[in-house]
MDAnalysis code that builds the backbone (N, CA, C; Angstrom):
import MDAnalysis as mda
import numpy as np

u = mda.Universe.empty(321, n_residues=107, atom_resindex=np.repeat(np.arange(107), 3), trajectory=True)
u.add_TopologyAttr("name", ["N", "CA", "C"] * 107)
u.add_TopologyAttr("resid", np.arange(1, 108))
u.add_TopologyAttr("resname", ["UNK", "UNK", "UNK", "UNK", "UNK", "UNK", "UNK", "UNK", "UNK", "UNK", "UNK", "UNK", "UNK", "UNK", "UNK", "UNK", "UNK", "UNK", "UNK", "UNK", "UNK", "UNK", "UNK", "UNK", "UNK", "UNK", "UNK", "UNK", "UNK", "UNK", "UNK", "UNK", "UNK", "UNK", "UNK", "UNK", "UNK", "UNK", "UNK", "UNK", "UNK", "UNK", "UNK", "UNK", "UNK", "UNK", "UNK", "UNK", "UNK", "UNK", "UNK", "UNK", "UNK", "UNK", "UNK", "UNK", "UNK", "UNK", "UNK", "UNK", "UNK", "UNK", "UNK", "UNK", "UNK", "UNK", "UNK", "UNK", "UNK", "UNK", "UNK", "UNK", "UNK", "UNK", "UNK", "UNK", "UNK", "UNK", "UNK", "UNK", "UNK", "UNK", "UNK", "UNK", "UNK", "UNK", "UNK", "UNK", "UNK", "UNK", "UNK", "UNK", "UNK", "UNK", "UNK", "UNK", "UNK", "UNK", "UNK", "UNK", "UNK", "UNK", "UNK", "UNK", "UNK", "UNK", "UNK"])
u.atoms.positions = np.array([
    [-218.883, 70.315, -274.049],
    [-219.034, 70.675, -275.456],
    [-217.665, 71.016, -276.028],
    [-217.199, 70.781, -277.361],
    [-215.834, 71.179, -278.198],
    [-216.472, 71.751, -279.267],
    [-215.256, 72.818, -279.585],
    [-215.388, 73.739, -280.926],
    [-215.590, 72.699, -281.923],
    [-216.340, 73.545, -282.860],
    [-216.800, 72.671, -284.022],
    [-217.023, 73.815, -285.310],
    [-216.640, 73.808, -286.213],
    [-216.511, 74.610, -287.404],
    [-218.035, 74.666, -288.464],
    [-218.604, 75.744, -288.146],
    [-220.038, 75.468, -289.253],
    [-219.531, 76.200, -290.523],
    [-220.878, 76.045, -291.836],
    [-220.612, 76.947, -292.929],
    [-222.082, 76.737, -293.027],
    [-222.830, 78.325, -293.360],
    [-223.902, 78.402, -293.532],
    [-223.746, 79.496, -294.937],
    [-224.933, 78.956, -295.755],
    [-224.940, 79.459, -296.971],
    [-226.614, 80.041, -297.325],
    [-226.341, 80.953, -298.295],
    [-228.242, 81.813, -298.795],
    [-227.495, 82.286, -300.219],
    [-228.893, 82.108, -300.613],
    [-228.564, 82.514, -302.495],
    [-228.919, 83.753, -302.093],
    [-228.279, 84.872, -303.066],
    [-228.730, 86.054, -302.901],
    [-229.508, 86.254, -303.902],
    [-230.861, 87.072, -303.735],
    [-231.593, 87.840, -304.892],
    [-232.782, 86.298, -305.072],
    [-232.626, 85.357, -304.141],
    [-233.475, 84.361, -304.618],
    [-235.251, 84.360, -304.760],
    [-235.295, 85.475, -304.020],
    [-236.976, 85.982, -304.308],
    [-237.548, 86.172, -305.344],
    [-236.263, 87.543, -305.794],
    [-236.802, 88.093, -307.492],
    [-236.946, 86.967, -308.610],
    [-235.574, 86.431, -308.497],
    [-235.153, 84.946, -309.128],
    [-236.163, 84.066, -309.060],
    [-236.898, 83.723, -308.529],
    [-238.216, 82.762, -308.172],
    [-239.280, 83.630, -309.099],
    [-239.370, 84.912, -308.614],
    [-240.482, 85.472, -309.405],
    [-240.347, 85.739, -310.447],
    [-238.984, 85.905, -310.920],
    [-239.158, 86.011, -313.011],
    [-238.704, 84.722, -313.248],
    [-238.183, 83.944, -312.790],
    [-238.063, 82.471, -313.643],
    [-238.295, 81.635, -312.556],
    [-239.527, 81.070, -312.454],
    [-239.912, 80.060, -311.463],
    [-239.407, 78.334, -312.320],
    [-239.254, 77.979, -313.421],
    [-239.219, 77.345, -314.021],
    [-237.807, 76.923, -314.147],
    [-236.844, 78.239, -314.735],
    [-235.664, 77.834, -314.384],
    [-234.634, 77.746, -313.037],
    [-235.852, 78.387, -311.927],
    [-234.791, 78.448, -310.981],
    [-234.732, 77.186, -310.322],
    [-236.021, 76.840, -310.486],
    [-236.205, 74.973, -309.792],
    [-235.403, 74.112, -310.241],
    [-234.583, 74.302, -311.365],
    [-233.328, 73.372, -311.833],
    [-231.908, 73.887, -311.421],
    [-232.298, 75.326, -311.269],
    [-230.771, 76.203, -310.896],
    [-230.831, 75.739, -309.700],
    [-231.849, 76.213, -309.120],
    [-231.684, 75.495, -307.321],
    [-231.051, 73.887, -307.022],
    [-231.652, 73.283, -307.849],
    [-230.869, 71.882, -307.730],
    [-229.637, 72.221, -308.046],
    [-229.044, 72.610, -308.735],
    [-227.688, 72.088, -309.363],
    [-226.988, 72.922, -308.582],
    [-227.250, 74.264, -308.041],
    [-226.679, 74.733, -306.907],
    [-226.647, 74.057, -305.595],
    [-227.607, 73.601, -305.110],
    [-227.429, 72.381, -303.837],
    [-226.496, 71.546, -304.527],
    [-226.162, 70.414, -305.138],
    [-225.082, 69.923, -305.481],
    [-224.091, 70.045, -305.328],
    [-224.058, 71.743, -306.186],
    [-222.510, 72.153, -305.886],
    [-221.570, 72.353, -305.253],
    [-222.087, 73.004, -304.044],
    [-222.553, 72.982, -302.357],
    [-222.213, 72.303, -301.805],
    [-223.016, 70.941, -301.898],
    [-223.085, 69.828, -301.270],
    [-221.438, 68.945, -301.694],
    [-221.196, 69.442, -302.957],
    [-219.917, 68.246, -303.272],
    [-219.017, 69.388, -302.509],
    [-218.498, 70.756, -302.760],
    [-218.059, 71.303, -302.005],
    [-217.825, 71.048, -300.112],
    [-218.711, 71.053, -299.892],
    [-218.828, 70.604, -298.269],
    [-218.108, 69.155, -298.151],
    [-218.342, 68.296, -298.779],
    [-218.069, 66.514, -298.978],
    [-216.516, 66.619, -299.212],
    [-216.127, 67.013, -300.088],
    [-215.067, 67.221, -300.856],
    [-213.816, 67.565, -299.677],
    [-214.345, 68.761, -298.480],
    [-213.300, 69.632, -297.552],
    [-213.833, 68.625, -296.465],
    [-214.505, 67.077, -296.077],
    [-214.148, 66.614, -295.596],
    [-215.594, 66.886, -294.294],
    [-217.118, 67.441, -294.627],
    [-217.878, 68.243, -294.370],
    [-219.222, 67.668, -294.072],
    [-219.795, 67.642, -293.490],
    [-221.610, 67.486, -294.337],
    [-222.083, 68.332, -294.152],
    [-223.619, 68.232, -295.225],
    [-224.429, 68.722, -294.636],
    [-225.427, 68.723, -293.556],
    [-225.985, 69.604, -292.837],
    [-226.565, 68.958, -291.250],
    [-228.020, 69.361, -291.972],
    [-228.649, 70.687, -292.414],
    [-229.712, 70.980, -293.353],
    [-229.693, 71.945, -294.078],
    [-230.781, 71.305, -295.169],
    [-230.927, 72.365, -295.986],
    [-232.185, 73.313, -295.715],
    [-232.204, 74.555, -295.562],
    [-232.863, 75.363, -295.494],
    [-233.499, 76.826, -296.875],
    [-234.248, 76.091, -297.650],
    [-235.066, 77.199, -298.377],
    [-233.651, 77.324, -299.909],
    [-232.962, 78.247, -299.567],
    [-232.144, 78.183, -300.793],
    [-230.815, 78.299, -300.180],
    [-230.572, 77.571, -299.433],
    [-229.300, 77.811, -298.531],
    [-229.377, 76.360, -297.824],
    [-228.030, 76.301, -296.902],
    [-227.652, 75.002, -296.373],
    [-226.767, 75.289, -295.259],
    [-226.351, 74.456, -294.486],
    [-225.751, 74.525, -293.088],
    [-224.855, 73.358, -292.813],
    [-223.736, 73.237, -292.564],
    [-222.335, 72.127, -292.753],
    [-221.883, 72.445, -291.908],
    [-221.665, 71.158, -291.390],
    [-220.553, 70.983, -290.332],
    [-219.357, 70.439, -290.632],
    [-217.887, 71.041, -290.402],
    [-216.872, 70.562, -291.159],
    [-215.884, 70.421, -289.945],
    [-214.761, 69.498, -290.563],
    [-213.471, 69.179, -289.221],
    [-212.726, 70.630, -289.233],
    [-212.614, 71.293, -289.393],
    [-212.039, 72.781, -289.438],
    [-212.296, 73.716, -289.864],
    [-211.487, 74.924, -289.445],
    [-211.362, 76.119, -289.844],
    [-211.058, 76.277, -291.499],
    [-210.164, 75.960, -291.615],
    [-209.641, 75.365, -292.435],
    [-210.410, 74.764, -293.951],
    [-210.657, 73.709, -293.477],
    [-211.800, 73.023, -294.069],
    [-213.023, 73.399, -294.774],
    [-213.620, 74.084, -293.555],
    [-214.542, 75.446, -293.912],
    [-214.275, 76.381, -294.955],
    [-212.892, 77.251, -294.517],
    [-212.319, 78.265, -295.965],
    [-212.222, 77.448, -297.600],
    [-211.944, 75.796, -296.975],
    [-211.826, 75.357, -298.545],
    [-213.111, 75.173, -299.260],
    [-214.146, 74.534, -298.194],
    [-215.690, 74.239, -298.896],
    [-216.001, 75.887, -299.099],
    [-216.286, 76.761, -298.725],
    [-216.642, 77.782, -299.239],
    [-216.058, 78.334, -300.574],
    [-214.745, 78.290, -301.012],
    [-214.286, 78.785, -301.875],
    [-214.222, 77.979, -303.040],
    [-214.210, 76.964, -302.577],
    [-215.028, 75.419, -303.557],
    [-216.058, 76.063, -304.157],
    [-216.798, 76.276, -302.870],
    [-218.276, 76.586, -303.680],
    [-218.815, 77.703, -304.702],
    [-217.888, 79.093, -304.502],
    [-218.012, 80.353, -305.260],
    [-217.014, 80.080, -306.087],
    [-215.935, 79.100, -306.293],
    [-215.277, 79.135, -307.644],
    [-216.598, 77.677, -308.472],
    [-217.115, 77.092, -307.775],
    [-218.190, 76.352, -308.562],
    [-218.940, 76.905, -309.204],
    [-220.051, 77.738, -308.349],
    [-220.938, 78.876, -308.717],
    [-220.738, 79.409, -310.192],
    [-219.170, 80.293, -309.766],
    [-218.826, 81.377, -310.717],
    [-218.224, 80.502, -312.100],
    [-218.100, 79.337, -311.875],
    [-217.706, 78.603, -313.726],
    [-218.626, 78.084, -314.324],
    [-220.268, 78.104, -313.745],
    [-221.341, 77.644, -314.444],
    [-221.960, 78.942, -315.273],
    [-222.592, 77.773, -316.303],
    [-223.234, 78.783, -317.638],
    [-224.438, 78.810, -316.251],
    [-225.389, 79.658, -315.697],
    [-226.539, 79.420, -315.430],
    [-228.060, 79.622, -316.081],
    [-227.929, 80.190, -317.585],
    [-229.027, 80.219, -318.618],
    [-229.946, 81.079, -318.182],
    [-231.026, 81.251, -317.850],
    [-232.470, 82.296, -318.240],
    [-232.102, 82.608, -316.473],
    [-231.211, 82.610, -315.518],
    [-231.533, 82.436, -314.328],
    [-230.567, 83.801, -314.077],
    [-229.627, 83.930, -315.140],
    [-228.176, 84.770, -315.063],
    [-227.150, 83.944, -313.387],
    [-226.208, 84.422, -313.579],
    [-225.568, 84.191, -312.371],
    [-226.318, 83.695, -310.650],
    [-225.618, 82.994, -310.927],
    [-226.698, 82.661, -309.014],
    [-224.989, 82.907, -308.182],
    [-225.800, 83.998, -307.236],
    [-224.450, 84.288, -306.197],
    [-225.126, 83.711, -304.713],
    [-223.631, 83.437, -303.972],
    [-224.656, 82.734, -302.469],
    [-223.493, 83.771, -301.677],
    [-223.827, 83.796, -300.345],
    [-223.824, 84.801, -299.298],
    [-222.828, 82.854, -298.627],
    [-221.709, 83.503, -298.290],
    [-221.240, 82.304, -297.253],
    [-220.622, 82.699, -295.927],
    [-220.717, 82.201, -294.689],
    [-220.499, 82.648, -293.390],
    [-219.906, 81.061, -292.515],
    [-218.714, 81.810, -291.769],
    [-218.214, 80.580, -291.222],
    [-218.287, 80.703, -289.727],
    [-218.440, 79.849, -288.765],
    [-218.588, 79.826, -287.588],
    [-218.128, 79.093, -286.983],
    [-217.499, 79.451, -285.625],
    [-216.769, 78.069, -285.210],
    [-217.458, 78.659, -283.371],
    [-217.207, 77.151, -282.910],
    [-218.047, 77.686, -281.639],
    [-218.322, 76.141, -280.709],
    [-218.536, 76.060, -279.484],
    [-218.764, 75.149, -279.034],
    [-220.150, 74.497, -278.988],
    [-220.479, 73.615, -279.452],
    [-222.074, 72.617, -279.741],
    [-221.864, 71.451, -279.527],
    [-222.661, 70.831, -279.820],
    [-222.969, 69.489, -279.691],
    [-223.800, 69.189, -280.133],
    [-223.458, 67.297, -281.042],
    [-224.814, 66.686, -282.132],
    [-226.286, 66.321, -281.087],
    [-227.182, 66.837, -281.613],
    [-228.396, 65.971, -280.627],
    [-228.794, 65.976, -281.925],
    [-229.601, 64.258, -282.155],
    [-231.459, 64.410, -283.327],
    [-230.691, 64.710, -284.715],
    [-229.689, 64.560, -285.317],
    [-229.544, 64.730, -286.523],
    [-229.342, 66.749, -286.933],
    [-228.935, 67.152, -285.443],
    [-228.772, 68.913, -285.453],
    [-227.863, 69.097, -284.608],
    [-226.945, 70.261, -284.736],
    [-226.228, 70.909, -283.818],
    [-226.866, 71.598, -282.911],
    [-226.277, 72.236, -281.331],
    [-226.884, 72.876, -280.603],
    [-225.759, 73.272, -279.956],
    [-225.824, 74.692, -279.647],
    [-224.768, 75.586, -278.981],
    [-224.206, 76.721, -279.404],
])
């Protein structure tokens, strides 16, 4: 197995957010996966899955990682987000030895 660099992401507050605007968050949620997603693409990244209101990337570095994340909260933080107010995400980087099996990491 070789080190391999993850980035795992969670919206924060996405419960309440669901329960007072179910309507707008189903569009905020999209356009936040996007953002995310071009973020991750962008530092050279994918995504491996998406999970609930959050996502999981595997990227060529350390490095790489610090850029898709900060990609992603300077993305976040320059959108109008309308009836939804601000959407903030929780980001965590990991580096560690795994290996691809099935379209998933393991290790």
């Amino acid at each position: 197995m070789a080190d391999h660099t993850f980035l795992f992401t969670d919206l924060e507050g996405s419960t309440a957010l669901w329960d007072e605007h179910p309507g707008a968050m189903q569009d905020a949620l999209a356009h936040h996966d996007a953002l995310l997603r071009a973020a991750v693409a962008d530092a050279g990244g994918r995504v491996v899955k998406e999970m609930g209101d959050g996502l999981y990337a595997v990227l060529p570095s350390p490095t790489a990682a610090v850029a898709a994340a900060v990609a992603a909260l300077r993305a976040l933080a320059s959108e109008g987000w309308g009836a939804t107010g601000p959407l903030r995400a929780r980001l965590g980087i990991g580096v560690g030895e795994a290996e691809a099996r099935d379209d998933d990491w393991f290790g």
